[in-house]
C-alpha positions as CSV (number, residue, x, y, z in Angstrom):
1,X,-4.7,25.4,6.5
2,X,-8.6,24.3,8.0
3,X,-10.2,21.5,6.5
4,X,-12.7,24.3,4.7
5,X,-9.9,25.7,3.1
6,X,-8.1,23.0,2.1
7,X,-10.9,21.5,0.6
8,X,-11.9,25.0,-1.3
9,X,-8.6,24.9,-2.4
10,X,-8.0,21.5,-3.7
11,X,-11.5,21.7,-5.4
12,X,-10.0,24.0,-8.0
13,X,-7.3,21.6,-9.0
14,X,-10.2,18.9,-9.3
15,X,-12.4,21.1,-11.3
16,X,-9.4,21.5,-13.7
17,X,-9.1,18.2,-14.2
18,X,-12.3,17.1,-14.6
19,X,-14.7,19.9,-16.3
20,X,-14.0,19.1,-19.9
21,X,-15.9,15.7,-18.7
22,X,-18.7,17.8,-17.5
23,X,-20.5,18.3,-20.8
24,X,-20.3,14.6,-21.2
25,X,-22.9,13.7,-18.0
26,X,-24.6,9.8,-18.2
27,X,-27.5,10.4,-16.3
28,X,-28.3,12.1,-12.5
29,X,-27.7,8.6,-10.4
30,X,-23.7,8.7,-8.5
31,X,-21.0,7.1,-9.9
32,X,-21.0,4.1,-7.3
33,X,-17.7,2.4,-6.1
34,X,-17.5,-1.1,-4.5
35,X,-15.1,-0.8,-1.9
36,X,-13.9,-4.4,-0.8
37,X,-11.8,-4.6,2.8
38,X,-10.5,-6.0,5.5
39,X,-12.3,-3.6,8.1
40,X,-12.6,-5.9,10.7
41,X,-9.6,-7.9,10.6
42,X,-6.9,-4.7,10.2
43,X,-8.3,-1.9,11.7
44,X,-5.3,-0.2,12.4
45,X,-4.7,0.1,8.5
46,X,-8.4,0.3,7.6
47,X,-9.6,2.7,10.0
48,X,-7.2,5.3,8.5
49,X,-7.9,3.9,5.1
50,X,-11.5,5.0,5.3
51,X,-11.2,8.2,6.9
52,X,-8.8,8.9,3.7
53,X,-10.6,8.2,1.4
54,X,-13.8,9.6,2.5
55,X,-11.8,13.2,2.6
56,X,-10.9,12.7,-0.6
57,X,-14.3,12.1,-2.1
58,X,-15.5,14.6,-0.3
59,X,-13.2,16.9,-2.1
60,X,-14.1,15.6,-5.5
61,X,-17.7,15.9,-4.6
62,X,-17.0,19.4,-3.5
63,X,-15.8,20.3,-6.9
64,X,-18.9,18.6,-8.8
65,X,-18.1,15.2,-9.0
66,X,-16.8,14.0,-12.6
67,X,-19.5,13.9,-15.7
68,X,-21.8,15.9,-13.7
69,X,-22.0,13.4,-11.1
70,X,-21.0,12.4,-7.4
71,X,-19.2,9.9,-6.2
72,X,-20.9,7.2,-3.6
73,X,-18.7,4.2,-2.3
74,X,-20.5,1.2,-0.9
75,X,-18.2,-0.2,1.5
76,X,-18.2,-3.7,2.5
77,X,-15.9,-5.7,5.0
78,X,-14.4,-9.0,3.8
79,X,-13.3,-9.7,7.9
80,X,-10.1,-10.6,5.7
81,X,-11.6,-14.3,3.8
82,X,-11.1,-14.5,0.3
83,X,-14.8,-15.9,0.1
84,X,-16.4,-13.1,1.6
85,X,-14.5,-10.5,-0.8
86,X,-15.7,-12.4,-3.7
87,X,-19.4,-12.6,-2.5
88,X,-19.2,-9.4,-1.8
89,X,-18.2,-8.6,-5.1
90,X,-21.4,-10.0,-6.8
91,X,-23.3,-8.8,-4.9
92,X,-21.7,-5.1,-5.3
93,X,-21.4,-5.9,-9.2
94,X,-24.8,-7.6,-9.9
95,X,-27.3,-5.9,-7.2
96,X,-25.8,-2.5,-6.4
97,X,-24.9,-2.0,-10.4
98,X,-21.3,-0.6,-9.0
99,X,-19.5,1.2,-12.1
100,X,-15.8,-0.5,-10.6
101,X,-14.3,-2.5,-7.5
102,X,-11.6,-1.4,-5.3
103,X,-9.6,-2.0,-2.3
104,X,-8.3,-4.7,-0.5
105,X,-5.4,-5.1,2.4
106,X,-4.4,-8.6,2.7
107,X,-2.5,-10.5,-1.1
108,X,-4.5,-14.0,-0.8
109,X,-7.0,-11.5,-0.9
110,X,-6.4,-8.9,-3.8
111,X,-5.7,-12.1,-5.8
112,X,-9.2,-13.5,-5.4
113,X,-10.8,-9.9,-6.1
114,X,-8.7,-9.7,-9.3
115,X,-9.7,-13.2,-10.6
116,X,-13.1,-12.4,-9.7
117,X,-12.6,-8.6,-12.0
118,X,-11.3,-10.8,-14.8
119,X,-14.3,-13.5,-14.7
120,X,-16.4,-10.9,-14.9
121,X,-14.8,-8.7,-17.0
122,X,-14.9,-5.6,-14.1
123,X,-12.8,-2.8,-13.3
124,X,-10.9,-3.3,-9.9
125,X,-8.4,-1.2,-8.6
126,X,-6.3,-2.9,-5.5
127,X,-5.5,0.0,-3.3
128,X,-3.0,-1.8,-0.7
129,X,-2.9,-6.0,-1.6
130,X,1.4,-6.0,-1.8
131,X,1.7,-9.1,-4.1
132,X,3.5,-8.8,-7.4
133,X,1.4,-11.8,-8.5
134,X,-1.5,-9.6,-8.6
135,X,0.6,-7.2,-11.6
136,X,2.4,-10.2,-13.0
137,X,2.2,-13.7,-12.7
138,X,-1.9,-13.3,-12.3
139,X,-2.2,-10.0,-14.0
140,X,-5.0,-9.2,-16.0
141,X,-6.8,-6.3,-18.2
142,X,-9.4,-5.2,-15.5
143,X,-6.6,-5.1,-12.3
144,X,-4.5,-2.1,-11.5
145,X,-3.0,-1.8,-8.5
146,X,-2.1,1.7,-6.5
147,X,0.7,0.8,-3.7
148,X,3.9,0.2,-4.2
149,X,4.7,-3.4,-4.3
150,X,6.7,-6.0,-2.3
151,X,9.3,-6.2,-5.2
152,X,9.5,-2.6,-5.1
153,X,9.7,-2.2,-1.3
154,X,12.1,-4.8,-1.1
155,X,14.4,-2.9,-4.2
156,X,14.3,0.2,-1.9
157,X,15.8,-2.0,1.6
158,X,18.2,-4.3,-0.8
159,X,19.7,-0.7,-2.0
160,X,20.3,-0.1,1.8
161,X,20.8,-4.0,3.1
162,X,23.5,-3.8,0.2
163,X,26.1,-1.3,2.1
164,X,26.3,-3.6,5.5
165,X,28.8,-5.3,5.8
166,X,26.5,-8.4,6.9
167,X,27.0,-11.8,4.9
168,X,25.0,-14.2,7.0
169,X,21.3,-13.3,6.6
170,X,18.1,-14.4,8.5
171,X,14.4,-14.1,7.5
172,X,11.1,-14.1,8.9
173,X,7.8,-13.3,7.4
174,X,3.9,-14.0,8.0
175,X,3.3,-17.6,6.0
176,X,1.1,-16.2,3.1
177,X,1.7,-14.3,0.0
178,X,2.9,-10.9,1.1
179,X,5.4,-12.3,3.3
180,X,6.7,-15.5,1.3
181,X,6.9,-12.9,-1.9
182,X,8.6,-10.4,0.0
183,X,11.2,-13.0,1.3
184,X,11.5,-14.1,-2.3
185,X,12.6,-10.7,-3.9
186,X,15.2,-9.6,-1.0
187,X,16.7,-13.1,-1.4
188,X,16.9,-12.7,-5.3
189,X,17.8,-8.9,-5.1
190,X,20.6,-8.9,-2.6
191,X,22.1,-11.7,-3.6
192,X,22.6,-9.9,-7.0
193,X,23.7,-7.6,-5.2
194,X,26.0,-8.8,-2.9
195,X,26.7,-12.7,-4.4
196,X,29.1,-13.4,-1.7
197,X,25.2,-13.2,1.3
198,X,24.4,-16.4,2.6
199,X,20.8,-17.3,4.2
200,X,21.0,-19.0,7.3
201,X,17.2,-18.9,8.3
202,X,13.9,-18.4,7.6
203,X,11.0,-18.3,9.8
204,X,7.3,-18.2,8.2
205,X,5.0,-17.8,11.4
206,X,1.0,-17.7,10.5
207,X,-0.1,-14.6,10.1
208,X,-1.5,-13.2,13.4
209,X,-0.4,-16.0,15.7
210,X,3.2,-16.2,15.5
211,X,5.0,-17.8,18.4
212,X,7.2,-15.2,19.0
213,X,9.3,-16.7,21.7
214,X,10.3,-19.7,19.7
215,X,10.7,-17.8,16.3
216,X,13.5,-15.4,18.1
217,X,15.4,-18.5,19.5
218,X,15.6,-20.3,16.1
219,X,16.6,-16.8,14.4
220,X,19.3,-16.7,17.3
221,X,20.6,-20.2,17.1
222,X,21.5,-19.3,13.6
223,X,23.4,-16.7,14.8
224,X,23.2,-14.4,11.6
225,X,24.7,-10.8,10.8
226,X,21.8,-9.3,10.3
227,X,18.2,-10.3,9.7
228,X,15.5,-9.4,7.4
229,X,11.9,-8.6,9.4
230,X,8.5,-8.5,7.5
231,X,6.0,-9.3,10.4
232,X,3.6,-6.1,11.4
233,X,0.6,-5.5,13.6
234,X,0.9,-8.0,16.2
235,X,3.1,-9.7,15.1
236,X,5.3,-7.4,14.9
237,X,5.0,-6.3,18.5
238,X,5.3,-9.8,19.6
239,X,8.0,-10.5,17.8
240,X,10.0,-7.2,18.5
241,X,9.4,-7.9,22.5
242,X,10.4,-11.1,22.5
243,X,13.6,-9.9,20.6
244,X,14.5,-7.2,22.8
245,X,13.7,-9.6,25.9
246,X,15.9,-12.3,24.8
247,X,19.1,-10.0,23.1
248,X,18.5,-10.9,19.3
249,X,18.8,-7.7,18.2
250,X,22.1,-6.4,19.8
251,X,25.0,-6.1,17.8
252,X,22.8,-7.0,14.6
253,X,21.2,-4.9,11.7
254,X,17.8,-5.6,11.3
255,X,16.2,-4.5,7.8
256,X,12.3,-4.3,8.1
257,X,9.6,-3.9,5.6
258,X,6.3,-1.7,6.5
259,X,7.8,-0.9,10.0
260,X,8.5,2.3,9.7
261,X,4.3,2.9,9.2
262,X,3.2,4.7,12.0
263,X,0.4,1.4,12.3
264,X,2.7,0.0,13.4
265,X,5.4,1.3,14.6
266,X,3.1,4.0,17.2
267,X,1.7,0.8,19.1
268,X,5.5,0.1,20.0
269,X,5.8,3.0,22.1
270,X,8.8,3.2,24.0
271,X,9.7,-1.0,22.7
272,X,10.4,0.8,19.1
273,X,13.5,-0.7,17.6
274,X,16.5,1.8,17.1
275,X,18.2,2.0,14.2
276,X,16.3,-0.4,11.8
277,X,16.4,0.2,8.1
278,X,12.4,0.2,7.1
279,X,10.0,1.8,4.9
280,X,6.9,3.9,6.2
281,X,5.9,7.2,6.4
282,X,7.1,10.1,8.5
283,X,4.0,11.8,8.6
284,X,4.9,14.7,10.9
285,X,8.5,15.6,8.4
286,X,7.2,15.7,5.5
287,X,6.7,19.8,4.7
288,X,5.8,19.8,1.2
289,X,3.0,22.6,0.5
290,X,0.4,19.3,-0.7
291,X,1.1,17.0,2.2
292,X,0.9,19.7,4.9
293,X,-2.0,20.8,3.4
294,X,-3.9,17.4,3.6
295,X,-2.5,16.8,6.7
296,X,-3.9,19.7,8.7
297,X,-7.3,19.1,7.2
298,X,-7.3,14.9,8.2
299,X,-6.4,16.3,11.9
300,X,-9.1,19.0,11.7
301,X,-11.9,16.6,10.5
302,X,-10.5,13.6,12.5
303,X,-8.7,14.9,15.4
304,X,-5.7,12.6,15.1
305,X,-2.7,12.4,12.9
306,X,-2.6,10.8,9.5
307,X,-1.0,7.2,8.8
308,X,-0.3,5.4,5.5
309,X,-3.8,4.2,5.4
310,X,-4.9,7.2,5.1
311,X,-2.7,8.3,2.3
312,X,-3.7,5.2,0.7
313,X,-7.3,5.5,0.8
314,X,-6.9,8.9,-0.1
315,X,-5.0,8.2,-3.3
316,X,-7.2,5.1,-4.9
317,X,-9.8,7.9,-4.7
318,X,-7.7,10.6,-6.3
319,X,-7.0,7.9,-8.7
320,X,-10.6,7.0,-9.9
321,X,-11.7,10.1,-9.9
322,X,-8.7,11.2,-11.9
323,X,-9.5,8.1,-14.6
324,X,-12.9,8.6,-15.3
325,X,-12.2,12.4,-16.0
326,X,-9.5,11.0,-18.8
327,X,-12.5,8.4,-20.1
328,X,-15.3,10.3,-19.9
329,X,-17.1,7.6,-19.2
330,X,-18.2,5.0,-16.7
331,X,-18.1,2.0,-19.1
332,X,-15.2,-0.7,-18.1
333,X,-13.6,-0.3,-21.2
334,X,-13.0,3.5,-21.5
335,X,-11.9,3.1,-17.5
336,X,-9.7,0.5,-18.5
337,X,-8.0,2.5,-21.3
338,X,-8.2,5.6,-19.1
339,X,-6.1,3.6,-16.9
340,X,-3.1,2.4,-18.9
341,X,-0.5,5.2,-18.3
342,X,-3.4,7.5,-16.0
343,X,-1.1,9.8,-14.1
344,X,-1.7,12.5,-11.5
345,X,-0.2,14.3,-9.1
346,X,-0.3,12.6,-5.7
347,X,0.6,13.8,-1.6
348,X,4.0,12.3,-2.2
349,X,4.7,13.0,-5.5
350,X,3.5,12.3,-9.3
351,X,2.1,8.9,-10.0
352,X,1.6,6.8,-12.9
353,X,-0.2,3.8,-13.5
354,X,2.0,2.0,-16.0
355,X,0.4,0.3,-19.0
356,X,2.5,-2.6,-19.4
357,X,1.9,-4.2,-15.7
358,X,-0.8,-2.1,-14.4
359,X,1.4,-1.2,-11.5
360,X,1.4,2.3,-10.3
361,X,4.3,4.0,-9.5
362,X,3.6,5.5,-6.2
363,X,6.8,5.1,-4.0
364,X,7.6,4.8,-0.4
365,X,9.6,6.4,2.4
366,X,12.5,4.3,3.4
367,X,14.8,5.7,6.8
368,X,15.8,4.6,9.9
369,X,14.1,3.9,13.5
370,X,14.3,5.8,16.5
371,X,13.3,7.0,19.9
372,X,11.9,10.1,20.1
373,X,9.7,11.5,23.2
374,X,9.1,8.0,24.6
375,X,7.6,6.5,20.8
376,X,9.2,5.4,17.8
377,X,9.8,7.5,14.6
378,X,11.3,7.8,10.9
379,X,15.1,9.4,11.0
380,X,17.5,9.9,8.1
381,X,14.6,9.0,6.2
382,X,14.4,10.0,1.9
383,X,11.5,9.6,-0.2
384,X,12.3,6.4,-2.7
385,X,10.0,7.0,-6.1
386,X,8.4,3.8,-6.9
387,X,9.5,4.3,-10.9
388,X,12.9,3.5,-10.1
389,X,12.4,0.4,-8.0
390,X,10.1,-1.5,-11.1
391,X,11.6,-4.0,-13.9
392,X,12.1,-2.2,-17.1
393,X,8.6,-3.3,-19.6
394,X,11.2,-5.8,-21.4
395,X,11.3,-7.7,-18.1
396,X,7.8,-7.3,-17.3
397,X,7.2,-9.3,-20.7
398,X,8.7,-12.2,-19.0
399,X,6.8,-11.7,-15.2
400,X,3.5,-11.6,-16.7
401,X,2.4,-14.3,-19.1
402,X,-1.0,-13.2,-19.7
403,X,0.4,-9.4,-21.3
């Protein structure tokens, strides 16, 4: 399927969902987003991201927009500072008159966004930031979050770390909040698990200038069974030459969040890892009708293949588009609302944006690594639905004091 015809095509679905909004209009002017990201600092993710989720609103344009409006995003690029996502913010919120805020790659910096929504009592839907603060220990009315979180992605590799028959564990993970939150809910998870694991290790580098050399040798001096890997972009590739160089991955299982993204794994080339357990996306196995679909249009209009990015960017637009159909409305309250249990049919599968944490339920792909044609890919690899990998709302009572 051409890009034409796939956007012909998924403009019917849209116009389904959002005509009995159309009698409903507020006015002639766009319904403006205030898209918030890393562009400069990430590219590999962002660069995807973008192309995403301009395909998608392009598609809901295609099919008249929602309340007898378009969609416009303003896109600005935090350079990955907390500071600059929050002065972008105001300036989105108070001089451009956005309707909502979105995006957001690294935590440190979802987290500032979201306190920034909750000030200001705006709308603000984190596309990618992986913290579970950002859902529950900092949660609040006006954040919602789209990607599945590092609870959940660690829930999916502890269900898999769980049948090794590895005891003595070793960590390492970028020194912020992704990676020390990641590292936390693996520990917790496995151990319940498995009671009888031990942690003999843990190595927090700084993100983007980890010391490779001398993170391997103090994994290997601990000489563990099997090691738990949440590094990516450059780090990642650092760290996995400097483990092949020095042996620190032979005769050792290696468990690995995000690495199985084709960001990251693709700059590996023929250094992929074999046989890691990760999560990512293989983006060239998946042959449901809806993902090939959206795949051969982002390779007509784009002229490359597809990465998580892309399905993520693509989604957080399928996702506001979908909510102000169900509020018939722009106003922050009736988005808010619209958002507590929203739920639409995404590439991967349905979705729903739960109302007791916020958290969408949007799931991962978890398999394992391998060589293929000189460049890493996703083998033995199942699709892991994000609703079973979340605490039950009992539970989330407890992880999020605010309600």
């Amino acid at each position: 399927m051409d890009r034409r015809s796939f956007l012909a095509t998924a403009s019917a679905g849209v116009v389904a969902v959002t005509a009995p909004s159309l009698v409903r209009a507020q006015g002639s002017g766009p319904i403006k987003i205030g898209e918030i990201n890393s562009y400069t600092a990430q590219p590999a993710f962002l660069k995807p991201y973008r192309q995403g989720w301009e395909l998608a609103q392009e598609r809901a344009n295609a099919a008249g927009g929602a309340l007898g409006r378009k969609f416009e995003t303003l896109f600005r690029d935090d350079a990955g500072k907390p500071e600059d996502a929050v002065r972008h913010a105001g300036d989105l919120i108070n001089a451009e008159k956005v309707d909502l805020l979105s995006g957001g790659f690294l935590s440190n910096v979802g987290l500032a966004i979201g306190d920034f929504a909750l000030q200001n009592k705006r709308l603000y839907i984190a596309s990618e930031p992986l913290t579970d603060a950002l859902v529950w220990a900092k949660g609040n009315p006006y954040t919602f979050r789209l990607r599945c979180s590092t609870y959940m992605q660690a829930a999916m590799l502890v269900e898999e770390a769980a049948k090794l028959p590895a005891k003595k564990w070793a960590v390492v993970a970028p020194n912020y909040e992704y990676g020390q939150s990641a590292v936390k809910w693996f520990k917790e998870l496995l151990k319940k698990a498995k009671p009888d694991v031990e942690f003999v290790a843990e190595q927090f580098p700084a993100l983007g200038r980890i010391d490779a050399g001398a993170t391997v040798q103090a994994l290997e001096a601990s000489k563990p069974d099997a090691i738990f890997n949440v590094t990516f972009g450059g780090d990642l590739t650092n760290f996995v030459r400097q483990g092949n160089t020095r042996g620190l991955f032979e005769g050792r299982a290696v468990v690995s969040m995000l690495t199985g993204e084709p960001e990251y794994l693709d700059p590996l080339g023929a250094e992929a890892p074999v046989g890691w357990i990760v999560t990512g996306y293989p983006y060239a196995e998946i042959k449901t009708p809806k993902h090939v679909a959206f795949r051969e249009a982002y390779k007509a209009q784009y002229k490359e293949e597809p990465k998580l990015g892309s399905i993520v960017g693509y989604e957080t637009v399928q996702a506001i588009v979908a909510a102000v159909a169900k509020a018939g409305s722009t106003d922050t309250d009736k988005l808010t609302a619209a958002f507590k249990g929203l739920s639409f049919t995404g590439l991967f599968g349905p979705i729903v944006f739960r109302a007791s944490d916020h958290q969408s339920t949007m799931g991962a792909y978890v398999g394992k690594t391998a060589l293929k044609d000189g460049k890493g890919t996703m083998v033995d690899w199942r699709y892991a639905d994000g609703a079973n990998y979340l605490p039950s709302d009992d539970v989330v009572k407890t992880l999020r004091p605010a309600g």
